[in-house]
DSSP file (Angstrom, degrees, kcal/mol; ACC not computed):
  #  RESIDUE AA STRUCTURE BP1 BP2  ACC     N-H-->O    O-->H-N    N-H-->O    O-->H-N    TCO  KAPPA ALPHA  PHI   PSI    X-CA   Y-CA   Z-CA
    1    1 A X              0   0    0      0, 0.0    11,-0.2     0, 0.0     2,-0.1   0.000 360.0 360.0 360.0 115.9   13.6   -7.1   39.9
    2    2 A X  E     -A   11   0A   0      9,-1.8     9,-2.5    11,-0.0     2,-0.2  -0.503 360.0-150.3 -93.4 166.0   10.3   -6.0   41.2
    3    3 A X  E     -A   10   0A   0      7,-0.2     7,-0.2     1,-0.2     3,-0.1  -0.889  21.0-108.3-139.3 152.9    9.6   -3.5   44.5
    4    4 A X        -     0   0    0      5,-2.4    -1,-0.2    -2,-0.2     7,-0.0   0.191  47.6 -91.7 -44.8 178.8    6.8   -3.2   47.0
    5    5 A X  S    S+     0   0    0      1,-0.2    -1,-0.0     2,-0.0    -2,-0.0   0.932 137.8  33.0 -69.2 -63.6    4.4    0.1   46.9
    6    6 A X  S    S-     0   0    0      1,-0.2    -1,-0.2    -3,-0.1     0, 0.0   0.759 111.9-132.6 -80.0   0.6    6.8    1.6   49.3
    7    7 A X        +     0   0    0      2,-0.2    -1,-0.2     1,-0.0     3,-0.1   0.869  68.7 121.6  49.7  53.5   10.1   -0.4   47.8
    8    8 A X        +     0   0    0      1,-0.2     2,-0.4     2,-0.0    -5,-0.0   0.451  66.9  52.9 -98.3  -5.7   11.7   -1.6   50.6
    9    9 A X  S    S-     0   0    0     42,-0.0    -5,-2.4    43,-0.0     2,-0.3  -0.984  72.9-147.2-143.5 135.2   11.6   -5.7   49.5
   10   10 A X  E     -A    3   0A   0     -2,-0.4    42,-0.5    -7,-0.2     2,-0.3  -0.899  10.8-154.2 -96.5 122.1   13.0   -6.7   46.1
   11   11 A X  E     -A    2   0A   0     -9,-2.5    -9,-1.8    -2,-0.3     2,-0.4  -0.801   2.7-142.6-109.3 133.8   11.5   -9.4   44.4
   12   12 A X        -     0   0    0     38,-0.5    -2,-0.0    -2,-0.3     5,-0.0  -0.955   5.8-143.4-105.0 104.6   13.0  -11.7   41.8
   13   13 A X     >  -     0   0    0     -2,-0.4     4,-0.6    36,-0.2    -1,-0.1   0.430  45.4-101.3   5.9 170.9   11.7  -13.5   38.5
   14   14 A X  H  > S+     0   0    0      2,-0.2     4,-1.8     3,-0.1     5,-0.1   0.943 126.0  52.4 -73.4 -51.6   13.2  -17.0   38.2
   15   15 A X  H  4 S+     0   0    0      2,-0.2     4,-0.2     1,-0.2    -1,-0.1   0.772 110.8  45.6 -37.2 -58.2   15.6  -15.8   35.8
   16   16 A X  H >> S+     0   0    0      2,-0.2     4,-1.9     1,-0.2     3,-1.6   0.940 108.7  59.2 -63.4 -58.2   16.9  -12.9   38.1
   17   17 A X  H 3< S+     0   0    0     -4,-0.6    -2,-0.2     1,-0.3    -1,-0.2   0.859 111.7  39.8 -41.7 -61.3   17.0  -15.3   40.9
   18   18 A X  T 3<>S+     0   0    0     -4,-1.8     5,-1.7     2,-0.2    -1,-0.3   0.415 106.8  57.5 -41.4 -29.3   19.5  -17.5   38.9
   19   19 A X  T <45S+     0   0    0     -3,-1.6     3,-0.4     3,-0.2    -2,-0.3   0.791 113.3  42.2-111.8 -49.5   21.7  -15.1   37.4
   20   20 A X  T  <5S+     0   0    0     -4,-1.9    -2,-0.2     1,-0.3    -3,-0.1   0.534 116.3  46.6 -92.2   6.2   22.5  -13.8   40.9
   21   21 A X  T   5S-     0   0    0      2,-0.3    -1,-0.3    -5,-0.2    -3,-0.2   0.687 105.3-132.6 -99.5 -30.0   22.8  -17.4   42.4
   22   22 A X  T   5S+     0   0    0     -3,-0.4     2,-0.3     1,-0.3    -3,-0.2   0.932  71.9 111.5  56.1  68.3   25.1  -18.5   39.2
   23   23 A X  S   <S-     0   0    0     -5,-1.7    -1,-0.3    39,-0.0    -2,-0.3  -0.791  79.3 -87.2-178.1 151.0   23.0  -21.6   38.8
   24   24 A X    >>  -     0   0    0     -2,-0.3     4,-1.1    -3,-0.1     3,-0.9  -0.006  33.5-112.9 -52.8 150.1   20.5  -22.5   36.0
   25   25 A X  H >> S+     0   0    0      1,-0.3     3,-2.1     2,-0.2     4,-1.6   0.999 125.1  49.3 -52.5 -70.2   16.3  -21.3   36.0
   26   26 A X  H 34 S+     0   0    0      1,-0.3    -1,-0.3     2,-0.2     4,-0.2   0.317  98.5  58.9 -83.5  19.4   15.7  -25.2   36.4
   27   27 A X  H X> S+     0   0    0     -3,-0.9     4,-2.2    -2,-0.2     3,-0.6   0.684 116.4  43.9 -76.2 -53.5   18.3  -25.6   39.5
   28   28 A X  H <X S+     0   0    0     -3,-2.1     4,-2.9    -4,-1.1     5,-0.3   0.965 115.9  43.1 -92.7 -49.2   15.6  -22.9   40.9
   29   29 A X  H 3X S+     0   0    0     -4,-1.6     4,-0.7     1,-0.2    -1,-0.3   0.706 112.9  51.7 -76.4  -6.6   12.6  -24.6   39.7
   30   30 A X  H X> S+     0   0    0     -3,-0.6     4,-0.6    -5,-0.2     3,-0.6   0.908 114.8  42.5 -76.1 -65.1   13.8  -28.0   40.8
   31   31 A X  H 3<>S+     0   0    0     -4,-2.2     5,-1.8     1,-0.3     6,-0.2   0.829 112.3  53.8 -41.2 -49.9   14.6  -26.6   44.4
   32   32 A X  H ><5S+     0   0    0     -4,-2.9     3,-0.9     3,-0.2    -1,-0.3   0.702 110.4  47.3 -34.4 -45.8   11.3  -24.8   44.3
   33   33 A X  H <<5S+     0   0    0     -4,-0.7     2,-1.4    -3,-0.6    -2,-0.2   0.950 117.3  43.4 -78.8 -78.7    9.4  -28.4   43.4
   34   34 A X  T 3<5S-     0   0    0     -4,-0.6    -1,-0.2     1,-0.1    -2,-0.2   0.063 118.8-116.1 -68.7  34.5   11.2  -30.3   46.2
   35   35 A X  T < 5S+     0   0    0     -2,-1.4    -3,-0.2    -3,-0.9    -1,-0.1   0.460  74.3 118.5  57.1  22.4   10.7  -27.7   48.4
   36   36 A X  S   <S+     0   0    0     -5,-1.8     2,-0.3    42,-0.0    -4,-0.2   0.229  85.4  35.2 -97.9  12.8   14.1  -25.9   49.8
   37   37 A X  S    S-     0   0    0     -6,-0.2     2,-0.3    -9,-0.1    -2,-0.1  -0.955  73.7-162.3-145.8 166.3   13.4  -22.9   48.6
   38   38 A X        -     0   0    0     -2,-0.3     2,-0.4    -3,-0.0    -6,-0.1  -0.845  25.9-119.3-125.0 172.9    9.6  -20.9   48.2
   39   39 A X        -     0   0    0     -2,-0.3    11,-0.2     1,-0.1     3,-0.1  -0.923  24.4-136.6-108.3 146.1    8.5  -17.8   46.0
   40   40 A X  S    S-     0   0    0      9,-0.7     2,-0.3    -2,-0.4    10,-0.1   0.818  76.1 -23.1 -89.0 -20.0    7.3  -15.1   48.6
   41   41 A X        -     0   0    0      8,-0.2     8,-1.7    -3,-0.0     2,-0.3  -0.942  69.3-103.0-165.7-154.2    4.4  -14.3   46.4
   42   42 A X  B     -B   48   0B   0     -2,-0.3     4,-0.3     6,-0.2     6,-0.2  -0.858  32.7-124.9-153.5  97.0    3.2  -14.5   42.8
   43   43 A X    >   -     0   0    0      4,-1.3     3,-2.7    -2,-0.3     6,-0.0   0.447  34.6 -93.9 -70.9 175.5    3.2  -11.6   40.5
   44   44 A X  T 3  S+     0   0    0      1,-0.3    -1,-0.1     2,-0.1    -2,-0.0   0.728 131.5  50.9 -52.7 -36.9   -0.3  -10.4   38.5
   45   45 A X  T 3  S-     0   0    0      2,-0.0    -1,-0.3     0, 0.0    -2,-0.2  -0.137 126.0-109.1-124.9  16.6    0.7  -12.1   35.8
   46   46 A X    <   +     0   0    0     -3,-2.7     2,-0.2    -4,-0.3    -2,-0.1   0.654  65.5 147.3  42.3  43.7    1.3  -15.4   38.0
   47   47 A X        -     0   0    0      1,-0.1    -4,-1.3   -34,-0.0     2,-0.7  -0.630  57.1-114.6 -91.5 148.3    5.5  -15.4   37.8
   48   48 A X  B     -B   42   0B   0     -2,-0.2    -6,-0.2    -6,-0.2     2,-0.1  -0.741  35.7-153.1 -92.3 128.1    6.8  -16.8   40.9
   49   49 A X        -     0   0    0     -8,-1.7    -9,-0.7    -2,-0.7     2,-0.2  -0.370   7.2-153.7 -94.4-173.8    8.5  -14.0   42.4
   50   50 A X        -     0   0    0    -11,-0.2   -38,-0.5   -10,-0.1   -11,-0.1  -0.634   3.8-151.0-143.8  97.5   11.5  -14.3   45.0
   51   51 A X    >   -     0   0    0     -2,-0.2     3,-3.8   -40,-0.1     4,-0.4  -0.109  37.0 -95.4 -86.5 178.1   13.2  -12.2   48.0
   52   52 A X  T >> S+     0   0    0    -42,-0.5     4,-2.4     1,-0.3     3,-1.3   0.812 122.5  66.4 -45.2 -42.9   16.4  -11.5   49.8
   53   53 A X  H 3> S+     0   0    0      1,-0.3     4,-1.4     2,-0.2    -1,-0.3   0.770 108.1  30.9 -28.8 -54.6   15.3  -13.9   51.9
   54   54 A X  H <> S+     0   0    0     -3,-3.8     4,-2.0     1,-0.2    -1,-0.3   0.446 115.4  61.4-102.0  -1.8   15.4  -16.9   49.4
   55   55 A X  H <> S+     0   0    0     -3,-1.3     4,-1.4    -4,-0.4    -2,-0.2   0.834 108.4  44.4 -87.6 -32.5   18.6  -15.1   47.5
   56   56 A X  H  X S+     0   0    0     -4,-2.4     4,-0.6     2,-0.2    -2,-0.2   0.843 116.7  52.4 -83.3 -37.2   20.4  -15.5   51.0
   57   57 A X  H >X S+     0   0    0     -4,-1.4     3,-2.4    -5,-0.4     4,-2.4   0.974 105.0  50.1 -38.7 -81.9   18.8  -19.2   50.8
   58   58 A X  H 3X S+     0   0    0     -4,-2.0     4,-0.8     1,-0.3    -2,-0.2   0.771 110.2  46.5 -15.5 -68.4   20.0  -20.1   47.5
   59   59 A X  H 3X S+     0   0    0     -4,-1.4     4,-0.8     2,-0.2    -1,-0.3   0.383 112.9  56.1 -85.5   6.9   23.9  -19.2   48.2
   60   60 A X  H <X S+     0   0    0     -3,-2.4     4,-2.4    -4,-0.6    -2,-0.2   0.836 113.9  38.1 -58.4 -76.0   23.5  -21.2   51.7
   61   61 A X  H  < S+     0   0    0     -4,-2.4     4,-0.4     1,-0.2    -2,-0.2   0.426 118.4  44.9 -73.4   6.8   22.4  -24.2   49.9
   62   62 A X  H >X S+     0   0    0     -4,-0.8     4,-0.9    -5,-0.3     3,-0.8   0.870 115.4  52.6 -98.2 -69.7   24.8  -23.9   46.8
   63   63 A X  H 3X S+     0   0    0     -4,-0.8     4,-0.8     2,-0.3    -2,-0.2   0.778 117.0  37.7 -57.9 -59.2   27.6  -23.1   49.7
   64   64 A X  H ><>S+     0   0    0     -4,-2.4     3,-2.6     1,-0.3     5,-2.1   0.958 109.4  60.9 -55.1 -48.9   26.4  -26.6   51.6
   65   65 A X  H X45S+     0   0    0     -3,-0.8     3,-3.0    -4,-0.4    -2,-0.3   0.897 104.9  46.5 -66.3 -35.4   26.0  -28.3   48.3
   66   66 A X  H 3<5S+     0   0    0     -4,-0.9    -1,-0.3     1,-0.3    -2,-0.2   0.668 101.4  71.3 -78.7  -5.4   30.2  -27.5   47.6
   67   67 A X  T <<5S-     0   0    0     -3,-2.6    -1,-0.3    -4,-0.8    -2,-0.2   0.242 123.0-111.4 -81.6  -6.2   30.6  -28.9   51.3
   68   68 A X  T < 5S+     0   0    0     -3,-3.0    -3,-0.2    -4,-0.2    -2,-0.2   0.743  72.7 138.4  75.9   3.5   29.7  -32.2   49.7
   69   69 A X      < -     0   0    0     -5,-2.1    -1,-0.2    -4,-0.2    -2,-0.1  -0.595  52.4-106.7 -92.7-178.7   26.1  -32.6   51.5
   70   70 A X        -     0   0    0      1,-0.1    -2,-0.0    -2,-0.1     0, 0.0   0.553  20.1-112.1 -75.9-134.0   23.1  -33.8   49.7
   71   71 A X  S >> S+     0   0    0      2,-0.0     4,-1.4     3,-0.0     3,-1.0   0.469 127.9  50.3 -81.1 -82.0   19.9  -32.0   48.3
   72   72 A X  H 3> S+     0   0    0      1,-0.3     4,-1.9     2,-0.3     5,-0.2   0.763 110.9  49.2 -41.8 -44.6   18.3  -34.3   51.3
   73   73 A X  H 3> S+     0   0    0      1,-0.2     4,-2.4     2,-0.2    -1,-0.3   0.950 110.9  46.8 -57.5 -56.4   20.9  -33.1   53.7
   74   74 A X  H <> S+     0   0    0     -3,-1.0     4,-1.7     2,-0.2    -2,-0.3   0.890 111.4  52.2 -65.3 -43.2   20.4  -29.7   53.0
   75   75 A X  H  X S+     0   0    0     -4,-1.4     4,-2.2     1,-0.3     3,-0.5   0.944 110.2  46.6 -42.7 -82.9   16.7  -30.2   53.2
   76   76 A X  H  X S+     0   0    0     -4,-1.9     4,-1.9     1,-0.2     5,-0.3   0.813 114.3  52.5 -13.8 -56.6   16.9  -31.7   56.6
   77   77 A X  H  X S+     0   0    0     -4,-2.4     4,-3.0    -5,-0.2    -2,-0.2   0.951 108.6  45.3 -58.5 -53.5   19.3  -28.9   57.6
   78   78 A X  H  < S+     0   0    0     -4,-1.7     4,-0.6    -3,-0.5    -2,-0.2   0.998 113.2  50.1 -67.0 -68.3   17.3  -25.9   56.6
   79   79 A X  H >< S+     0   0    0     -4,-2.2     3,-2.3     2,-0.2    -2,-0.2   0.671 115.6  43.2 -31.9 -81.4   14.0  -27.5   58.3
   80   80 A X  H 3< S+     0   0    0     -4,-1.9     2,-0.7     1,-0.3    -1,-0.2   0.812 126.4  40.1 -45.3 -71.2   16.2  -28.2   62.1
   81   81 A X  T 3< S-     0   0    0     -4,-3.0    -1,-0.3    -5,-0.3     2,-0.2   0.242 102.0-146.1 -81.9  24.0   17.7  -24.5   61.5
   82   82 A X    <   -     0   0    0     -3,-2.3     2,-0.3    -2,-0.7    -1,-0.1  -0.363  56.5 -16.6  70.8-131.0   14.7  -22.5   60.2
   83   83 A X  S    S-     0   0    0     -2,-0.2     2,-0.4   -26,-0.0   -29,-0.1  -0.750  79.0-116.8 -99.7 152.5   15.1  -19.6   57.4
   84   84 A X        -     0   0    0     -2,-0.3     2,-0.2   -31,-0.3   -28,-0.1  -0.877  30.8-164.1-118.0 135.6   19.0  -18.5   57.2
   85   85 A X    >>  -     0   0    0     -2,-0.4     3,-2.4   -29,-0.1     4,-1.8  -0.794  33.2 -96.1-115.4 149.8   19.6  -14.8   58.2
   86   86 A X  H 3> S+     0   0    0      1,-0.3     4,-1.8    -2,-0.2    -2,-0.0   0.912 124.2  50.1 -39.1 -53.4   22.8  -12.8   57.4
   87   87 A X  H 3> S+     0   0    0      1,-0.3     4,-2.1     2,-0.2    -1,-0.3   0.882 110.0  55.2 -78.9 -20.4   24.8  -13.3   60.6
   88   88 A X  H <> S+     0   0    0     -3,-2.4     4,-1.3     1,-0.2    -1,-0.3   0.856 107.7  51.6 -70.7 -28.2   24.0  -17.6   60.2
   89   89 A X  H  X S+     0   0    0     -4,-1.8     4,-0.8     1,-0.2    -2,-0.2   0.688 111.2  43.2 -87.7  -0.8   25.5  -17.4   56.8
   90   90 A X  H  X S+     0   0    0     -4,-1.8     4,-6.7    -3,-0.2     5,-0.5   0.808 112.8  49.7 -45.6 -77.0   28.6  -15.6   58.4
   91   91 A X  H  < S+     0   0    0     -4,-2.1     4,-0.3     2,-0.2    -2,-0.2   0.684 115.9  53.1 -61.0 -13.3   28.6  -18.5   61.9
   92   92 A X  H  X S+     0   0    0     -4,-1.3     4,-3.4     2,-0.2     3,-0.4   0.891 112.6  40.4 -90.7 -71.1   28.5  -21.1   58.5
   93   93 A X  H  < S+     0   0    0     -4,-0.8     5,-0.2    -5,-0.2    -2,-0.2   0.886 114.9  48.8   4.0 -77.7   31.6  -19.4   56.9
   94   94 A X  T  X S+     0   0    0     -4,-6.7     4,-3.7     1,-0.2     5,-0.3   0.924 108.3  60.8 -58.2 -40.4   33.3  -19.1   60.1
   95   95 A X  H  > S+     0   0    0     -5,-0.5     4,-3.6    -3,-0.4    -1,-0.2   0.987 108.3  35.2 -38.7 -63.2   32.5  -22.8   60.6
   96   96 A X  H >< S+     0   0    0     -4,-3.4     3,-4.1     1,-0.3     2,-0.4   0.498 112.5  64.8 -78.4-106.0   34.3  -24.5   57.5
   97   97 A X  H 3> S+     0   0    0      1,-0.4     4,-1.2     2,-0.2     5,-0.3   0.100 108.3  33.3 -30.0 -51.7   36.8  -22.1   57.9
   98   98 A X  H >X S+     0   0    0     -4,-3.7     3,-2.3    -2,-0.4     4,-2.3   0.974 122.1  48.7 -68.0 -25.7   37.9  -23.4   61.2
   99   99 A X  H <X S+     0   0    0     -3,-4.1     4,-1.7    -4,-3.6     3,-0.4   0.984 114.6  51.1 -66.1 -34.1   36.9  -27.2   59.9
  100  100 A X  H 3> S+     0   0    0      1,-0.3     4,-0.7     2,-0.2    -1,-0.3   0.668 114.9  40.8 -57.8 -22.5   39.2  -26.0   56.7
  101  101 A X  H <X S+     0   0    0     -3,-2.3     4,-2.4    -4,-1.2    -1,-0.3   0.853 111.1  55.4 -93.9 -24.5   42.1  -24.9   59.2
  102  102 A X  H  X S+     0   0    0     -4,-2.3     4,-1.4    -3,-0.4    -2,-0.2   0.874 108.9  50.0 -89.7 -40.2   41.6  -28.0   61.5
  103  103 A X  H  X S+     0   0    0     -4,-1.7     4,-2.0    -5,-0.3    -1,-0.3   0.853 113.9  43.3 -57.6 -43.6   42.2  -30.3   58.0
  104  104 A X  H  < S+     0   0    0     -4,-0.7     4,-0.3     1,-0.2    -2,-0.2   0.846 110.0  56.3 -89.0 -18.9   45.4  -28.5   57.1
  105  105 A X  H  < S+     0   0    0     -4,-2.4    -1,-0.2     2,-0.2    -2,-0.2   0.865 112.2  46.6 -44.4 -47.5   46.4  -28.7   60.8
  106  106 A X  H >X S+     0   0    0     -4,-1.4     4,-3.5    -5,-0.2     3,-2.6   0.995 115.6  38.5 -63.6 -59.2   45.9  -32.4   60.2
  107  107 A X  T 3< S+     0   0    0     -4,-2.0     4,-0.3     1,-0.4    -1,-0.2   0.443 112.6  57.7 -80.7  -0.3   47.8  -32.9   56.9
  108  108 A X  T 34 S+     0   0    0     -4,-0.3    -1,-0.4     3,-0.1    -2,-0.2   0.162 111.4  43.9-114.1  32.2   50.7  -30.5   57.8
  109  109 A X  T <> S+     0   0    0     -3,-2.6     4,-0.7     3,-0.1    -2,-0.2   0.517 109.9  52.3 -94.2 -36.8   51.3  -32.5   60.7
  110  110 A X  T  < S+     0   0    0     -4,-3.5     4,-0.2     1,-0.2    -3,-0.2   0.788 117.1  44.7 -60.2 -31.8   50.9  -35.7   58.6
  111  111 A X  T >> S+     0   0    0     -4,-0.3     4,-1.8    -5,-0.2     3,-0.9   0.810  90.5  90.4 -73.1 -48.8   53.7  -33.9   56.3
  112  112 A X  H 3> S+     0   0    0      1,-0.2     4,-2.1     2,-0.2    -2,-0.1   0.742  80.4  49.9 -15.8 -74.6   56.0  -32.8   58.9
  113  113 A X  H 3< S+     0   0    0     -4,-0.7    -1,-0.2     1,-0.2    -2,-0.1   0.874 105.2  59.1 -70.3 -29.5   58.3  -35.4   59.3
  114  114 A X  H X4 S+     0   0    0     -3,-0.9     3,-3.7    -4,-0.2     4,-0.3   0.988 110.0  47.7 -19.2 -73.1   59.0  -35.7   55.3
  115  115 A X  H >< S+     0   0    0     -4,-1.8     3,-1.6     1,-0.4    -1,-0.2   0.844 100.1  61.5 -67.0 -19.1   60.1  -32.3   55.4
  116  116 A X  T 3< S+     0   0    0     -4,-2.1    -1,-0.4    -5,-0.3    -2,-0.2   0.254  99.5  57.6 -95.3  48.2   62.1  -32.7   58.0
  117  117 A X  T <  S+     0   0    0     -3,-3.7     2,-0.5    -5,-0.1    -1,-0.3  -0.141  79.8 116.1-123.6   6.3   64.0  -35.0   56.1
  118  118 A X    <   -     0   0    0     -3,-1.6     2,-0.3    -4,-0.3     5,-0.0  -0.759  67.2-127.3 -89.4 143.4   64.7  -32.7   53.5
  119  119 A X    >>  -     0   0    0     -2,-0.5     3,-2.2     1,-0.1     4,-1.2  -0.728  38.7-101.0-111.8 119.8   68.3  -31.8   52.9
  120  120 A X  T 34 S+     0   0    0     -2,-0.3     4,-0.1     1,-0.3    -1,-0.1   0.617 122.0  45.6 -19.4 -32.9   68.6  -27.8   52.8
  121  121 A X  T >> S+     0   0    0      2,-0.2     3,-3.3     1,-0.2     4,-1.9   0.947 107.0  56.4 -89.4 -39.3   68.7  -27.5   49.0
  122  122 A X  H <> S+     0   0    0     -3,-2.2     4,-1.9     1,-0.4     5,-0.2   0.769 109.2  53.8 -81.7 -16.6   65.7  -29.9   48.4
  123  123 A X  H 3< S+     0   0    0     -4,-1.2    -1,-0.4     2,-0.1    -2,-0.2   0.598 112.6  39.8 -80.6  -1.5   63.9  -27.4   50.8
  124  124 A X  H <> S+     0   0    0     -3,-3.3     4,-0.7    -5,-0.2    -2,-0.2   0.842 109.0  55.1-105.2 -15.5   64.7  -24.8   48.8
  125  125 A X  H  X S+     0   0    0     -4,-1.9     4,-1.6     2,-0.2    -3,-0.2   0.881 113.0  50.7 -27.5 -70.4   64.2  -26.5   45.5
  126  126 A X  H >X S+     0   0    0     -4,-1.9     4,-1.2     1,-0.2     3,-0.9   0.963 110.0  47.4 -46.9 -41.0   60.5  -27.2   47.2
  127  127 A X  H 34 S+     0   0    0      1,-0.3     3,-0.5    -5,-0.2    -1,-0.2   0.954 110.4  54.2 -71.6 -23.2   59.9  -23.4   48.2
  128  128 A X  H 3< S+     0   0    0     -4,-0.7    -1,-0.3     1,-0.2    -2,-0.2   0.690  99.6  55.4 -89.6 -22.9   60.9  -22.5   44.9
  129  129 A X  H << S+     0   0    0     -4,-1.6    -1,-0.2    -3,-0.9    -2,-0.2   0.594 102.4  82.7 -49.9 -32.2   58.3  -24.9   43.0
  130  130 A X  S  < S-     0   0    0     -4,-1.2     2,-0.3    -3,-0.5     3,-0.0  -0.467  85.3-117.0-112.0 159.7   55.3  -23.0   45.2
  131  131 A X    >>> -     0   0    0     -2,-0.1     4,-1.8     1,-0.1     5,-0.7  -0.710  41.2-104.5 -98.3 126.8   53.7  -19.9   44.6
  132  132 A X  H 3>5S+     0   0    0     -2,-0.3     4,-2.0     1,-0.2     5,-0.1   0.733 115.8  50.0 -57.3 -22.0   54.4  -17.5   47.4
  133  133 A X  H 3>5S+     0   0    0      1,-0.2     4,-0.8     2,-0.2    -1,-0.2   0.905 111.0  51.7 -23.8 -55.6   51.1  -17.8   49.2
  134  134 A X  H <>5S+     0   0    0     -3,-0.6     4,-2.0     1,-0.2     3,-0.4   0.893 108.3  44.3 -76.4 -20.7   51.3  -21.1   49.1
  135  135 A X  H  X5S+     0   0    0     -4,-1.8     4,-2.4     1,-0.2    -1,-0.2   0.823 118.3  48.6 -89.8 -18.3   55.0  -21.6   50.7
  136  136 A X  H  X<S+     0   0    0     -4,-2.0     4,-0.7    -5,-0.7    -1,-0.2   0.558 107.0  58.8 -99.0  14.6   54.0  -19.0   53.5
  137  137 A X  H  X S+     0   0    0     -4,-0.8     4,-3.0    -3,-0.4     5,-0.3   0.895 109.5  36.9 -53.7 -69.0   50.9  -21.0   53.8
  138  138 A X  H  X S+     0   0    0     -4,-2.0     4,-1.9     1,-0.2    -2,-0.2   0.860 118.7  53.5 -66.2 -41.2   52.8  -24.3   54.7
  139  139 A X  H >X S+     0   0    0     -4,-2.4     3,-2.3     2,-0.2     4,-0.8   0.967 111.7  49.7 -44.4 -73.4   55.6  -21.9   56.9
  140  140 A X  H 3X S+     0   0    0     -4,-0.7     4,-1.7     1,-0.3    -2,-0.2   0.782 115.1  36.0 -17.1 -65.3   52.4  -20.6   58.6
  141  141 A X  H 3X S+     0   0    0     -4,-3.0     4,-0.7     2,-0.2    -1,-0.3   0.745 114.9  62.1 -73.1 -21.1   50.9  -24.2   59.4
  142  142 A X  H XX>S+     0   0    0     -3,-2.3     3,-2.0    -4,-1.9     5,-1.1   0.964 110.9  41.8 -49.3 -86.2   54.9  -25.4   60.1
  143  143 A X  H 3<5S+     0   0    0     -4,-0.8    -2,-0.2     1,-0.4    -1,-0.2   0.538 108.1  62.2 -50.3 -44.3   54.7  -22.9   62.8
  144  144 A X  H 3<5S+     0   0    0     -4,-1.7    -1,-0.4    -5,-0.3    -2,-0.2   0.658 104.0  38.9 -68.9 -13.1   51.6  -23.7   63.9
  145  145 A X  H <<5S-     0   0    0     -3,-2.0    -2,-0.2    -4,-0.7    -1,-0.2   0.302 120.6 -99.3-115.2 -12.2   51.8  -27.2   65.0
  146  146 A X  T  <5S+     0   0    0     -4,-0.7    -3,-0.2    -5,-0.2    -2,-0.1   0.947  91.5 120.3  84.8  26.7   55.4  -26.3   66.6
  147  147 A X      < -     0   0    0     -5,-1.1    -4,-0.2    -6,-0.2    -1,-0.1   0.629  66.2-138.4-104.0 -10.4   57.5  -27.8   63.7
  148  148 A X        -     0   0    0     -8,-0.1    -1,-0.1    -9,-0.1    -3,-0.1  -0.013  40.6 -34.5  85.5 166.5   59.1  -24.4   62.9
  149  149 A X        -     0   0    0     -7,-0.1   -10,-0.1     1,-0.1   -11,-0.0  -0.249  57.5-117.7 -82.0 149.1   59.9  -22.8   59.5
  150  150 A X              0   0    0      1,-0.2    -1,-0.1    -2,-0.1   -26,-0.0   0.872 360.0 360.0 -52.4 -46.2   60.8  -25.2   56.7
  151  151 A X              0   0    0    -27,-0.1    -1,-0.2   -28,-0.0   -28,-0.1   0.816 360.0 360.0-128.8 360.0   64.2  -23.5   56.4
């Protein structure tokens, strides 16, 4: 990690860059060759250096890539939406999380009537298979869609 004269922007190596992304030196130089990421300048010794800027980059477009879009998608994305700043990788967060509640919304509605075909002991049989997160997940999402608690 390199610093400015006054050492207010940290600058990464490839290596550093990687290690804090959790993804490989050629995952960085590949991105770097098709262009979703830049080095913000090029040290004395001509290593491509990297800032916060492209570290905030990096765990956007690793974030998208687990979202299922493409390299091309992401490409496309970052151009429309510029350079990604703290408070967008937050409003992206906050995004899948609701698309993430709006899916389990879906699929404990899709579930509902099963369970409510379950015979007291085979609901408690179920609750007792699940980890308790997970059964006061599915109460939760019960509750939410106005089916009421499981037992």
């Amino acid at each position: 990690m390199r610093g400015d004269a006054g050492g207010d922007k940290k600058l990464f190596k490839i290596g550093e860059l990687a290690a804090l992304c959790e993804v490989s030196p050629r995952t960085i130089d590949y991105y770097t060759k098709i262009g979703l990421i830049e080095p913000t300048e090029r040290s004395t010794t001509n290593y491509r250096l990297y800032g916060n800027e492209t570290l905030q980059q990096l765990k956007r477009i690793e974030w998208l890539k687990q979202q299922k879009l493409s390299l091309e998608e992401i490409k496309d994305l970052l151009l429309k939406n510029g350079k990604v700043s703290s408070e967008e990788a937050v409003t992206d967060r906050l995004t899948a999380l609701q698309l993430h509640m709006m899916q389990l919304e879906r699929e404990a509605k899709a579930i509902a009537p099963i369970l409510e075909q379950l015979k007291p002991k085979q609901a408690r049989n179920l609750l007792k298979s699940l980890s308790p997160q997970t059964a006061a997940c599915i109460e939760a999402l019960l509750l939410l869609i106005g089916k009421g608690p499981l037992m």
